[in-house]
N, C-alpha and C positions, 0 to 999 in steps of 0.2 A: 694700776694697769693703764698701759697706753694701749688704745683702741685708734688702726690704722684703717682708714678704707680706702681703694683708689691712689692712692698716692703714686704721682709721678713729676718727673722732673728730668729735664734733659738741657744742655748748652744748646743755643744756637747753632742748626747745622749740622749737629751732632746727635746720634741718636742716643736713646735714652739711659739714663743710669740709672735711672729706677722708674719700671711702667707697670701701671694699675697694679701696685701693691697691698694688699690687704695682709694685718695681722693682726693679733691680740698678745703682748707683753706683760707677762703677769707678775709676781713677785718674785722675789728671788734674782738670782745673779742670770743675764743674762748675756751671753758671748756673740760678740757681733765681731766677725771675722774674714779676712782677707787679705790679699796681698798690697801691699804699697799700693797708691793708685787705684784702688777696684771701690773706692767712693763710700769708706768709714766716716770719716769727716763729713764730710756731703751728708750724708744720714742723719750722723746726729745732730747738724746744724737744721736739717728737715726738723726731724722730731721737736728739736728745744724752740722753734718757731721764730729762730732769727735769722734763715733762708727759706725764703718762699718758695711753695712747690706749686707747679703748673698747674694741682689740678689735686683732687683730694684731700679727704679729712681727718684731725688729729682731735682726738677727745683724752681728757684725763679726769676720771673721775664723771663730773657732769659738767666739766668747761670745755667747749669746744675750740675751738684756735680761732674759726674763723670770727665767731661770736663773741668769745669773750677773751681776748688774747693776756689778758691781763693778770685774769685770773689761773690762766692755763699755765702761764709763763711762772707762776707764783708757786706751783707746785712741783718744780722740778729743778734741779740743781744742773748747770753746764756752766763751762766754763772754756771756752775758744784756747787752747794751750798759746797760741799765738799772739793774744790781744796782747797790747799794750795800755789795757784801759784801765790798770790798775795802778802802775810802774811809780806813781807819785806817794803813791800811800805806805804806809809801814805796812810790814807783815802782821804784825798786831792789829791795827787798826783792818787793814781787806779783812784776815781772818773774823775780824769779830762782824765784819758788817756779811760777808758771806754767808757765815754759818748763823746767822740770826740771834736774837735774844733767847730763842727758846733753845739755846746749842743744848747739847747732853755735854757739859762741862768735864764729869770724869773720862769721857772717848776722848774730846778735845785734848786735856791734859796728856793722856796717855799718847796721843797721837805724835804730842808737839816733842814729846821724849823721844817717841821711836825713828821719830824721823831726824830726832837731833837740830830740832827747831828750834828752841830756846836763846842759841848766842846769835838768830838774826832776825829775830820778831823785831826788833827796835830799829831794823836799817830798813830805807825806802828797798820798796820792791824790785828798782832799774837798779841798784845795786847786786841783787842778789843773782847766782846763777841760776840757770835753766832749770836743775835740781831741787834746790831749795823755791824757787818760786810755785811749782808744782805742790810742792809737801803744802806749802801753804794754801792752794787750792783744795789737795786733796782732804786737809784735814777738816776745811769747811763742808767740802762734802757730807765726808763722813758722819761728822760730827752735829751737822746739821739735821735736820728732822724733815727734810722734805720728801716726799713720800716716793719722788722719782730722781734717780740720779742715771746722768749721763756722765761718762768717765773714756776720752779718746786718749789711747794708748797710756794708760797712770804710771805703767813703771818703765816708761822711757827717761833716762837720764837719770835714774835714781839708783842708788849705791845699795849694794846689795842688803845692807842689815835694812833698808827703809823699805825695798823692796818686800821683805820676809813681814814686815808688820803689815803693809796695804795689804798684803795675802791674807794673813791670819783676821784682819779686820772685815776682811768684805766676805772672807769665808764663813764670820759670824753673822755679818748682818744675811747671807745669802742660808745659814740655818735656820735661822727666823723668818724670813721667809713674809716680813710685815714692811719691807720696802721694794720697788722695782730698780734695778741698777743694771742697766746696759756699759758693759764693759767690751770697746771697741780695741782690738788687738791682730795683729799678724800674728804672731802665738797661735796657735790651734792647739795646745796642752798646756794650761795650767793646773793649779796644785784647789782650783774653785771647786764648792758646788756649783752644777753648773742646773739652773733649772730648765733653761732651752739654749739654743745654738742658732742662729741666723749666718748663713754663709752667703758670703758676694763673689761676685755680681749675683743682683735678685731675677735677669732678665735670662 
């Protein structure tokens, strides 16, 4: 569970995109939703604690952000679609360092199938398209055991049969109902359980 109090943040000069926000994120799939621009990205770069917010607090579990950022950050899967902070590494190697030693190996495998990962785990990641570098994120996610995942917009640029497994995948872990997974989307209908709905602008 992400436990949000106060949380606010605004540009210089600009008012707020998100003021004295409070909520509780609990298990299950949750849809964070709006249009281009209404400050998804912005959210979860809040949440995952590598943009600072003006003002309020992010707890997960019993690590709080401001306290123990370390430990906070350690429980929670994101992934900036935009970094370039990987682009040197094989897909093999990000994925293994992402989704950690404790991955769940048969999700992994399955993943690297349905996304049709296999002919480009061996090339660096600046080779890969926009597509396939995501599959390699997402299957870290997935595949990983971190008990919080953050996921901005996951079936952007992906082709429709990889699309149909990230569905059926997070629809499973969103039955179980033993992870929290904020999925950020302009979509307002997918095919999820959905356990809540956060619609933007929160002001």
């Amino acid at each position: 569970m992400i436990d949000i109090q106060g949380l606010r943040f605004a540009f210089p000069g600009e008012p707020p995109l998100v003021a004295d926000w409070s909520a509780r994120i609990g298990p299950g799939i949750t849809l964070l939703h709006g249009d281009t621009g209404a400050g998804k990205s912005l959210l979860l770069r809040l949440l995952a604690g590598v943009q600072a917010a003006d003002a309020g607090r992010l707890q997960i579990g019993d690590a709080v952000l401001a306290d123990a950022p370390t430990r906070y950050r350690a429980q929670l899967f994101f992934v900036d679609p935009a970094t370039q902070q990987f682009d040197q590494m094989t897909g093999q190697a990000c994925l293994a360092q992402l989704a950690g030693a404790d991955a769940d190996q048969a999700l992994r495998d399955a993943l690297v199938d349905g996304f049709g990962l296999a002919p480009h785990l061996e090339k660096s990641l600046y080779m890969l398209s926009t597509g396939s570098r995501r599959k390699v994120w997402l299957a870290a996610a997935l595949a990983g055991r971190r008990p919080v995942v953050l996921l901005d917009e996951p079936a952007a640029a992906l082709d429709q049969g990889s699309v149909r497994c990230l569905w059926d995948v997070l629809a499973q872990i969103g039955a179980t109902r033993r992870r929290t997974v904020v999925v950020a989307s302009s979509e307002a209908t997918t095919s999820l359980p959905l356990a809540a709905r956060i619609d933007l602008p929160l002001r």
